[in-house]
C-alpha positions as a Markdown table, in Angstrom:
| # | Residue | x | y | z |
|---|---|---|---|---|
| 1 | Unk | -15.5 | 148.1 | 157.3 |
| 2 | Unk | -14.0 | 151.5 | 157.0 |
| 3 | Unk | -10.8 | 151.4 | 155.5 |
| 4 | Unk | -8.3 | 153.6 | 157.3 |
| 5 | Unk | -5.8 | 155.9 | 155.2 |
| 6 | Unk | -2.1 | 157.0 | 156.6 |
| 7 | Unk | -0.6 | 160.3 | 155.4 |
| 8 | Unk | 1.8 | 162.9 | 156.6 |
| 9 | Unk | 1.1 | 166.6 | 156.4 |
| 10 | Unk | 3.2 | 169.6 | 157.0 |
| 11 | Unk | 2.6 | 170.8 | 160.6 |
| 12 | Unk | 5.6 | 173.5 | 161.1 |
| 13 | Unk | 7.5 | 175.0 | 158.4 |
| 14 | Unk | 11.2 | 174.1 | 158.3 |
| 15 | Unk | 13.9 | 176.3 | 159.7 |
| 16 | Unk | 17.1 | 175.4 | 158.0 |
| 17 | Unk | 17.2 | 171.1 | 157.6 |
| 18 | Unk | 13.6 | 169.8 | 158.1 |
| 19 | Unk | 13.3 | 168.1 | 161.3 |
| 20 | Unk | 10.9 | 165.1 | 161.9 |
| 21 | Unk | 8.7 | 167.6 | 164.3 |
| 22 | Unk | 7.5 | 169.5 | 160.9 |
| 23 | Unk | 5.7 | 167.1 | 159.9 |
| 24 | Unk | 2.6 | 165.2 | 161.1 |
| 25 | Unk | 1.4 | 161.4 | 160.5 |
| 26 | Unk | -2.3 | 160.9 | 160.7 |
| 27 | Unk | -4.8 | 158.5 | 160.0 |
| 28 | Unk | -8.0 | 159.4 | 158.6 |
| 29 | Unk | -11.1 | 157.2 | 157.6 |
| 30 | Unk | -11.1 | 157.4 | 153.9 |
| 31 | Unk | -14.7 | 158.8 | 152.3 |
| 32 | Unk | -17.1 | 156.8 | 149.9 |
| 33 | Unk | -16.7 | 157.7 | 146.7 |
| 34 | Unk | -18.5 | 159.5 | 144.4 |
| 35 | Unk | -19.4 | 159.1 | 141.0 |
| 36 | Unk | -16.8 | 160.0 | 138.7 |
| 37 | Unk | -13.7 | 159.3 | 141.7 |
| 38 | Unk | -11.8 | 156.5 | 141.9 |
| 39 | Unk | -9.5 | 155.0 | 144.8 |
| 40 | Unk | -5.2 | 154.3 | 144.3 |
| 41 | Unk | -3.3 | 152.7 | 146.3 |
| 42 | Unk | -0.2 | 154.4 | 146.6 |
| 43 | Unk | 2.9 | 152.1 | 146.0 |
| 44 | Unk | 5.9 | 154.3 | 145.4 |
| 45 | Unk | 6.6 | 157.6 | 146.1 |
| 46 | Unk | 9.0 | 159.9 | 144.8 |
| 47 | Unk | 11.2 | 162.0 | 147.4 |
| 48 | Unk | 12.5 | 165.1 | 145.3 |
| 49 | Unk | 14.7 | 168.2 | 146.5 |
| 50 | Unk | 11.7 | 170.4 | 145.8 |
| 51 | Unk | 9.8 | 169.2 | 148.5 |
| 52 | Unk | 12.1 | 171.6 | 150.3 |
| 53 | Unk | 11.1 | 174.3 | 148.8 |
| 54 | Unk | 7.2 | 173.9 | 149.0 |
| 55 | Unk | 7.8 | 173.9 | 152.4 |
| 56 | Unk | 8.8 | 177.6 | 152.1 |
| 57 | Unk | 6.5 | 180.4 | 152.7 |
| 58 | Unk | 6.6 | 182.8 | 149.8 |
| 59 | Unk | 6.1 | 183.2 | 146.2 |
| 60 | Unk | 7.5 | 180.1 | 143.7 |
| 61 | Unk | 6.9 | 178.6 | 140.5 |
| 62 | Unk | 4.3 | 176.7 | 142.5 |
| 63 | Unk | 2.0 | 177.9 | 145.9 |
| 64 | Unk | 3.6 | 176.4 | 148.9 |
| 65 | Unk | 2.1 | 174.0 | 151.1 |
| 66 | Unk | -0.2 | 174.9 | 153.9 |
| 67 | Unk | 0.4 | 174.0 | 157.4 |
| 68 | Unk | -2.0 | 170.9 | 158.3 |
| 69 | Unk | -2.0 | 170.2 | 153.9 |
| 70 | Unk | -1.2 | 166.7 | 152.9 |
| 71 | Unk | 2.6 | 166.9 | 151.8 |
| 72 | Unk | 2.4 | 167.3 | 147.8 |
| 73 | Unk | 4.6 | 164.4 | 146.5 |
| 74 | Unk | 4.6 | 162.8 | 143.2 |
| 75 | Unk | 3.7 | 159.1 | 143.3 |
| 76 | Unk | 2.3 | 156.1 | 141.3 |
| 77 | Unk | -0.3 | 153.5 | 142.1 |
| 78 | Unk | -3.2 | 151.0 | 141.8 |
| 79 | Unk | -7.0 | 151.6 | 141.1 |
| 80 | Unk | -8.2 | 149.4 | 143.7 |
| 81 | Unk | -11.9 | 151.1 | 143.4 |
| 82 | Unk | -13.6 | 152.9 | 140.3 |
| 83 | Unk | -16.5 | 154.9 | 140.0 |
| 84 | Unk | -14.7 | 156.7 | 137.0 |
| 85 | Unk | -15.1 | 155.3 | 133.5 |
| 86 | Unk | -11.6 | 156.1 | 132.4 |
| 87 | Unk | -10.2 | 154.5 | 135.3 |
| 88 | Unk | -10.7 | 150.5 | 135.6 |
| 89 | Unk | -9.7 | 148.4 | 138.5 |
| 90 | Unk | -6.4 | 147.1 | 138.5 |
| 91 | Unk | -5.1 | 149.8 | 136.2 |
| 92 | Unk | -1.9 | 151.9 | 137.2 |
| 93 | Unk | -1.8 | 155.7 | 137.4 |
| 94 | Unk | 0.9 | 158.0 | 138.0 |
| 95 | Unk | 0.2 | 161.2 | 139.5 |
| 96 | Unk | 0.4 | 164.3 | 142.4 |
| 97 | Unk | -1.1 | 162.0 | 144.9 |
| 98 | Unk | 1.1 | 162.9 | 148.3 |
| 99 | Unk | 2.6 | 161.1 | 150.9 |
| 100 | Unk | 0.0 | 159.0 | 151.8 |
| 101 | Unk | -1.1 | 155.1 | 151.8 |
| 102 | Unk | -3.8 | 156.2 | 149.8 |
| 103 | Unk | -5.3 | 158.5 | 147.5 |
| 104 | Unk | -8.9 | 160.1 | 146.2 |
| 105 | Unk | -9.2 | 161.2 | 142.9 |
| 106 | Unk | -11.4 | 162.8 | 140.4 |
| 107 | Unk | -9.0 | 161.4 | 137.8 |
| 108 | Unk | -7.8 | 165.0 | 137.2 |
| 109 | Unk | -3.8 | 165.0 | 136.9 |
| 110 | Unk | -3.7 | 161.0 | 136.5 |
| 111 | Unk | -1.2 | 159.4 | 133.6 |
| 112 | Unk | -2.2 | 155.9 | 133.6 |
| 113 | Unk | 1.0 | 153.4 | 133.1 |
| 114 | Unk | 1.7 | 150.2 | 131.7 |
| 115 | Unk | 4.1 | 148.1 | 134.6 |
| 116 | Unk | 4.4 | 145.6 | 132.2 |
| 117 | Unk | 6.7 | 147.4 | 129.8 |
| 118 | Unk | 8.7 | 148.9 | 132.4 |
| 119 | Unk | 8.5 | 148.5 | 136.7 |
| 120 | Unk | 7.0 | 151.2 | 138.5 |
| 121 | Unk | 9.9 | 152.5 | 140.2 |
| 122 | Unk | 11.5 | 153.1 | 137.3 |
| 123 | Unk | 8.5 | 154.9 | 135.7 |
| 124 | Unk | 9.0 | 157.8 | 139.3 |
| 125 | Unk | 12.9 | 158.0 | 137.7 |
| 126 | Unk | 13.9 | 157.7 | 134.2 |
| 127 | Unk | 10.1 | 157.2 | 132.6 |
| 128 | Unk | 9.0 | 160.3 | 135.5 |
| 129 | Unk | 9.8 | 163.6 | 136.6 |
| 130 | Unk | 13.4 | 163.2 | 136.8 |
| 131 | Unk | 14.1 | 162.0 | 133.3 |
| 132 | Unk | 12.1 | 164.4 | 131.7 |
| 133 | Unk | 13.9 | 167.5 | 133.8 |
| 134 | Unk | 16.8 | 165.9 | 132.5 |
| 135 | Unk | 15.2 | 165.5 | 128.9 |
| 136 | Unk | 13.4 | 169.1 | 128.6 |
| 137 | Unk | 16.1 | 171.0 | 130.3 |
| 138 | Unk | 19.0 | 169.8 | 128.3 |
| 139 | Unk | 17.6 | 169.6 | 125.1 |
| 140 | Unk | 15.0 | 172.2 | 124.9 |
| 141 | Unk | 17.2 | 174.4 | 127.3 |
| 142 | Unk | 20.8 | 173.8 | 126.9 |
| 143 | Unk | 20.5 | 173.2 | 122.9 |
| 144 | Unk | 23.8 | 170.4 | 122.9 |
| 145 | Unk | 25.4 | 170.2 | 119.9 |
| 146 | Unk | 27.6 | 167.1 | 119.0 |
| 147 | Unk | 30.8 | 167.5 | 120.3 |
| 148 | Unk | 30.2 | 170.0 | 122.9 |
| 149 | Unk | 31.0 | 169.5 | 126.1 |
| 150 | Unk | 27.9 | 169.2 | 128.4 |
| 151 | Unk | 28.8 | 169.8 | 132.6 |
| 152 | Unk | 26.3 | 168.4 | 135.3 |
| 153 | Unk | 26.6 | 169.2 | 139.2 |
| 154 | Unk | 24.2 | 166.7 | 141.0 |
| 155 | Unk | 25.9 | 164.0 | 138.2 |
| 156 | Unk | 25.0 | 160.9 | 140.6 |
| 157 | Unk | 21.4 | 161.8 | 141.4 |
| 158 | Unk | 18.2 | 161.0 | 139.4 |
| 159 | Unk | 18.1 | 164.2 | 137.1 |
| 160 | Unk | 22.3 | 164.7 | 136.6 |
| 161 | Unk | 22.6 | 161.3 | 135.8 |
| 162 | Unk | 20.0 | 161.2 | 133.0 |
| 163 | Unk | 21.5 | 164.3 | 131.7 |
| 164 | Unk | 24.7 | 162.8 | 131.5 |
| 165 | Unk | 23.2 | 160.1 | 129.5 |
| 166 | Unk | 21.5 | 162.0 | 127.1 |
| 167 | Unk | 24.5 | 164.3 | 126.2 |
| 168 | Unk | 26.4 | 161.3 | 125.5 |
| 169 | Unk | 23.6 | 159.6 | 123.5 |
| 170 | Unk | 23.2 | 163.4 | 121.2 |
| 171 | Unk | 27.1 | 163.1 | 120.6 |
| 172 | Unk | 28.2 | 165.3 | 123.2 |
| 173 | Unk | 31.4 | 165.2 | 126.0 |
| 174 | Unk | 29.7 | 164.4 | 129.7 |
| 175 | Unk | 31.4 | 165.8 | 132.5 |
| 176 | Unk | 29.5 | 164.9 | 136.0 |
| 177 | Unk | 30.2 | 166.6 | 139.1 |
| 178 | Unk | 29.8 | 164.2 | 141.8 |
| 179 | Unk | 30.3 | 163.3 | 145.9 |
| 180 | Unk | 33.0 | 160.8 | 146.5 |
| 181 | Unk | 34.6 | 158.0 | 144.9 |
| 182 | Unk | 31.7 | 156.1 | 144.8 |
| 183 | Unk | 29.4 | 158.1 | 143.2 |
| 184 | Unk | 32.2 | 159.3 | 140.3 |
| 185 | Unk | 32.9 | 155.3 | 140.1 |
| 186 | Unk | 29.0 | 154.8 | 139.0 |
| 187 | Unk | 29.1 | 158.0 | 136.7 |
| 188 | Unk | 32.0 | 156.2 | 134.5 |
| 189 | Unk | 29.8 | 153.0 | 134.8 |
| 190 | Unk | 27.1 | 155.4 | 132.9 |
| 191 | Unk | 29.8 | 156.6 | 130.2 |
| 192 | Unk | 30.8 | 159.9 | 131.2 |
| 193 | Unk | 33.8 | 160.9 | 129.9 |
| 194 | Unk | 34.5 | 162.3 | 133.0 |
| 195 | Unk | 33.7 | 162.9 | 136.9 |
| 196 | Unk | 35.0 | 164.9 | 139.3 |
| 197 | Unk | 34.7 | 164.7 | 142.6 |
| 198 | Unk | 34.2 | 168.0 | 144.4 |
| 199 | Unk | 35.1 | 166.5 | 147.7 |
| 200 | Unk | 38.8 | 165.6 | 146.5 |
| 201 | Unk | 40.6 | 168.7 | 145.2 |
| 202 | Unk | 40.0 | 172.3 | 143.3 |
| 203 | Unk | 37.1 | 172.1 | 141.4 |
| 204 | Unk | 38.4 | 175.1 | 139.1 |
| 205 | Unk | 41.3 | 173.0 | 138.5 |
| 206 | Unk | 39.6 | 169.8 | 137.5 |
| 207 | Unk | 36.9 | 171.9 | 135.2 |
| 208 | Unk | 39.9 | 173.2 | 133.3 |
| 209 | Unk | 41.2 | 169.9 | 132.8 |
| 210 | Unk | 38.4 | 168.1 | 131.9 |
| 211 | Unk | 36.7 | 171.3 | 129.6 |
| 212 | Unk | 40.1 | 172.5 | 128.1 |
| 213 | Unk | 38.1 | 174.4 | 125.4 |
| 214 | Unk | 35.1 | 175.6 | 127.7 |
| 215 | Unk | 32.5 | 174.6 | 129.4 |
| 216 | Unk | 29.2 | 175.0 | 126.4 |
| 217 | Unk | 25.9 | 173.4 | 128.5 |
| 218 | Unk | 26.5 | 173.9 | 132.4 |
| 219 | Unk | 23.2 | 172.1 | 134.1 |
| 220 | Unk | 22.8 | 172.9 | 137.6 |
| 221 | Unk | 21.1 | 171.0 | 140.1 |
| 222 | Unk | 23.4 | 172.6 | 143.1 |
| 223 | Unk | 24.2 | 176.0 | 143.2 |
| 224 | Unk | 26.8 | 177.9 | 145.4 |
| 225 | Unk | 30.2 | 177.5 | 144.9 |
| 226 | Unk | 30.2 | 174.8 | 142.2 |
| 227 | Unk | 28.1 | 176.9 | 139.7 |
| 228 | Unk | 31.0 | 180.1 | 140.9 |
| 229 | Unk | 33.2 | 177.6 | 139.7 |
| 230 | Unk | 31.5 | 176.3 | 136.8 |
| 231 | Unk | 30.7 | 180.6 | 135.3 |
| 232 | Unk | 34.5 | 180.9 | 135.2 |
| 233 | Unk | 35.3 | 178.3 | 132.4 |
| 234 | Unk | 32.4 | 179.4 | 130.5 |
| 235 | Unk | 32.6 | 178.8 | 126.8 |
| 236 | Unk | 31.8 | 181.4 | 123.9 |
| 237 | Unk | 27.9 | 181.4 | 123.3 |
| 238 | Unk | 27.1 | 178.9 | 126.5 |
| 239 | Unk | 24.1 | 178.2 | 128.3 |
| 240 | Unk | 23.9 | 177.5 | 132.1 |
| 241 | Unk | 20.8 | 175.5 | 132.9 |
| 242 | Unk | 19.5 | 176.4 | 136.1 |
| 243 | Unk | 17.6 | 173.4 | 137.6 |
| 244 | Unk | 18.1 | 173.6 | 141.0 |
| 245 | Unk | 20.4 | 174.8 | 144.2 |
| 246 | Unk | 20.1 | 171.7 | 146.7 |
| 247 | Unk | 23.1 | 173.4 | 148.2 |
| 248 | Unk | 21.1 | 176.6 | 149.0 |
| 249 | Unk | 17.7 | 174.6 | 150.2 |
| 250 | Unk | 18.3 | 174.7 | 153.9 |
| 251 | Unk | 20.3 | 177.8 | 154.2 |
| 252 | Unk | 18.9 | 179.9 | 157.2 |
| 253 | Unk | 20.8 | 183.0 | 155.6 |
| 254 | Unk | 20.3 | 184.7 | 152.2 |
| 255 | Unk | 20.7 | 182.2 | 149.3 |
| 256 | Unk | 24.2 | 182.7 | 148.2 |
| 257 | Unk | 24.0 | 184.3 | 144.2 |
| 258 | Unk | 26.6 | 184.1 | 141.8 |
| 259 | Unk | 30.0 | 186.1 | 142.0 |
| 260 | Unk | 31.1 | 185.0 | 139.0 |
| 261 | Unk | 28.0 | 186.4 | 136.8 |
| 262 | Unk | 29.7 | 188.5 | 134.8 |
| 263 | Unk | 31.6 | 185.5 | 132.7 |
| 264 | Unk | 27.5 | 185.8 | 131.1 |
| 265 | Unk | 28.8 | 189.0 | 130.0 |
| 266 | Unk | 32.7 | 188.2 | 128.7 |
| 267 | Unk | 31.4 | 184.8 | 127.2 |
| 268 | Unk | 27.8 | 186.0 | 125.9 |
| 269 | Unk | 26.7 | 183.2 | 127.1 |
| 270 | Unk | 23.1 | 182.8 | 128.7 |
| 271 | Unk | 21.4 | 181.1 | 132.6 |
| 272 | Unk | 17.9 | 180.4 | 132.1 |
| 273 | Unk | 15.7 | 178.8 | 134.2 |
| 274 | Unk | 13.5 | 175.7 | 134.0 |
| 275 | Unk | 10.6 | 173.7 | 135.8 |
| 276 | Unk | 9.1 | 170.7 | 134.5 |
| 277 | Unk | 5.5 | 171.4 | 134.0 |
| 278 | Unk | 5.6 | 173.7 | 131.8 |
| 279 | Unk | 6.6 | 170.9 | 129.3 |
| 280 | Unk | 3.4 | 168.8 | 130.3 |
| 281 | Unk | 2.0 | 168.5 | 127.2 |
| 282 | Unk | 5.2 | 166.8 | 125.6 |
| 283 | Unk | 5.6 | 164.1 | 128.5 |
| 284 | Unk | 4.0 | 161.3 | 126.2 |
| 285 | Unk | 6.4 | 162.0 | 123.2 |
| 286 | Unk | 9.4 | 162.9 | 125.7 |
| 287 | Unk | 8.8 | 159.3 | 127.9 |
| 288 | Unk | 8.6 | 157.1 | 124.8 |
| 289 | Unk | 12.0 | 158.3 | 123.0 |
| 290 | Unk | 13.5 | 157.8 | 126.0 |
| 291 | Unk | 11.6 | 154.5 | 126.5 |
| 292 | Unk | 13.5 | 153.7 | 123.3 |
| 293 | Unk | 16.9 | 154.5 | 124.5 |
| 294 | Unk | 16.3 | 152.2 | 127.7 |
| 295 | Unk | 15.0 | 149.0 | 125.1 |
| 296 | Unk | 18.0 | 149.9 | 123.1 |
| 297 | Unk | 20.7 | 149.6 | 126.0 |
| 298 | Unk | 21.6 | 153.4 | 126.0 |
| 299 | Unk | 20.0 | 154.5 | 128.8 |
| 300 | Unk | 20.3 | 153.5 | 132.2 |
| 301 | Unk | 18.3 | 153.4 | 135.4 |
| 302 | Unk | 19.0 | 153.5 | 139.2 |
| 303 | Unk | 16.6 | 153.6 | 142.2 |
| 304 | Unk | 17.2 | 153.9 | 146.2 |
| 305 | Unk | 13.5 | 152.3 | 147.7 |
| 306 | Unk | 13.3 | 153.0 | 151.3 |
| 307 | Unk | 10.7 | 150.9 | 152.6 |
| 308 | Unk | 7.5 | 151.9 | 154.7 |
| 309 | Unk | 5.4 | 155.5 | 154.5 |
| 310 | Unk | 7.0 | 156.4 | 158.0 |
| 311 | Unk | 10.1 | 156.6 | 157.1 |
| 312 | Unk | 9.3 | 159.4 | 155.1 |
| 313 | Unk | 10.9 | 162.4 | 157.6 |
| 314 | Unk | 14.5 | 160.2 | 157.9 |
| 315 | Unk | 14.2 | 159.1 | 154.3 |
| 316 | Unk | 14.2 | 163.0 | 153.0 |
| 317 | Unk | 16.9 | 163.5 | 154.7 |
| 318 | Unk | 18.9 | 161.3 | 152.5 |
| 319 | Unk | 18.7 | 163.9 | 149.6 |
| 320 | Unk | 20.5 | 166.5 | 151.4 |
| 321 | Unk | 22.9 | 164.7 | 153.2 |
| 322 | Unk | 23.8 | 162.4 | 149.7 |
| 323 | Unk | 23.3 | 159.5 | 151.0 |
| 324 | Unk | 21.1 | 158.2 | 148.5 |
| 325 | Unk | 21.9 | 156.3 | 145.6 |
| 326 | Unk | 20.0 | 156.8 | 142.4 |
| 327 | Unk | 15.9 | 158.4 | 142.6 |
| 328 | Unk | 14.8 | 158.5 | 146.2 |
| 329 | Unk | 11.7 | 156.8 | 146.8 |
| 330 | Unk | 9.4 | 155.1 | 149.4 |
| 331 | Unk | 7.6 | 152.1 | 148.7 |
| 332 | Unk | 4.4 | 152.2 | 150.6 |
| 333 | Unk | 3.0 | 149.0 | 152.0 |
């Protein structure tokens, strides 16, 4: 019997919020495999804001995907079949293996996993891409020293919230920027020192209150008018972390810059960019410290599972709306 495989690919490329029409759900009669392939079946996979921008046409960090490709998502699963001798049955891998049920591999790309240290969702979140933003960009980017303040826009989501974490656990004053009551609520359940909620009042207001000396690592997962704000109570020497702009994702006019740039100039302080694979080779190293923190109580770990592979075009929507909770994923059947 030929087993059947489920997968969406990208059929239209999004104008402004992606609309279930851009994508495509197909099944497909998966192929025998070939020596050195093996066969995972995909159990979670991770929803992320820069699935957006793969969507896009044009030049990136990464080539976008092509109209009729199989959505690139990251994802982790089961060896269910093994013609690869680094690869046995029943073994777990982590991996680029798309939105699909599942996946063909040469092995290339593959991280195998342990779920009995830690549960697979957590190992897409904290353990996966997320953490380690938060891990590589902070530390290797931002450069916290104890007692600094450290800012975070995005505080609630899977990177923000990790970075939060970490700042507190090197010594350092978290302030999270954050959507509603609830989502501030959960950043004080983390140990921020502070939230704000950008919803509620003046953000400029509440930055000066809560960074009376300065602002000295601003990480930015949103863009627009909360980094504006976030420039203008710059600290001497800072660095603003550029991460990501989910504000900016969906715009169907010019991405909106910053007006406030030239507090880089007054302050001396520095924006640098940063994308997660270029720290690759540090992943193992990177995933067990933080390992660590989690066995030791000091690091914390949310997930929002949406259940079934189709619900994949309503489930994205969740990241832009903020209606998710914690590091977006589906849980494949």
């Amino acid at each position: 019997m030929v087993r059947k495989n489920h997968r969406f690919t990208l059929a239209a490329r999004p104008v402004g919020m992606p609309r279930p029409t851009d994508f495509a759900f197909e099944e497909h009669d998966l192929p025998v495999l070939g020596d050195g392939e093996l066969l995972v079946k995909v159990r979670y996979i991770s929803l992320d804001p820069a699935m957006r921008g793969w969507m896009n046409e044009g030049k990136s960090y990464i080539r976008p995907i092509a109209i009729g490709e199989l959505m690139r998502a990251g994802a982790i699963g089961s060896v269910i079949e093994s013609k690869h001798p680094q690869f046995a049955v029943g073994s777990h891998v982590t991996g680029m293996l798309g939105l699909q049920e599942y996946a063909v591999s040469n092995g290339d790309g593959l991280t195998p996993v342990d779920p009995s240290r830690v549960p697979l969702p957590v190992m897409l979140s904290t353990l996966g891409a997320p953490g380690l933003t938060a891990y590589f960009g902070l530390l290797d980017v931002g450069k916290p020293v104890a007692g600094q303040t450290v800012v975070v826009s995005g505080a609630a989501g899977a990177v923000g919230s990790v970075v939060g974490q970490i700042a507190r656990i090197h010594g350092c004053r978290a302030v999270g920027i954050a959507g509603g009551a609830a989502k501030c609520g959960y950043l004080r359940e983390l140990g921020f020192d502070a939230a704000i909620d950008y919803k509620a009042g003046d953000i400029k207001a509440a930055l000066r209150e809560h960074c009376p000396k300065g602002i000295d690592v601003f990480f930015d997962n949103v863009g627009g008018d909360i980094l504006d704000a976030a420039l203008t109570q710059l600290a001497p020497r800072a660095r603003v972390v550029i991460c990501g702009a989910i504000s900016q994702y969906n715009n169907t006019t010019p991405v909106k810059g910053p007006a406030n740039y030239l507090s880089l100039l007054v302050n001396r302080a520095s924006m640098t960019g940063m994308v997660i694979f270029d720290y690759a080779a540090r992943f193992p190293a990177a995933v067990a410290e933080m390992a660590q923190w989690m066995a030791a109580g000091k690091l914390r770990s949310r997930e929002d599972i949406v259940q079934g592979l189709e619900q994949f075009p309503q489930a994205l929507l969740k990241l832009f709306t903020g209606e998710n909770h914690g590091k977006l994923m589906l849980e494949v059947a």
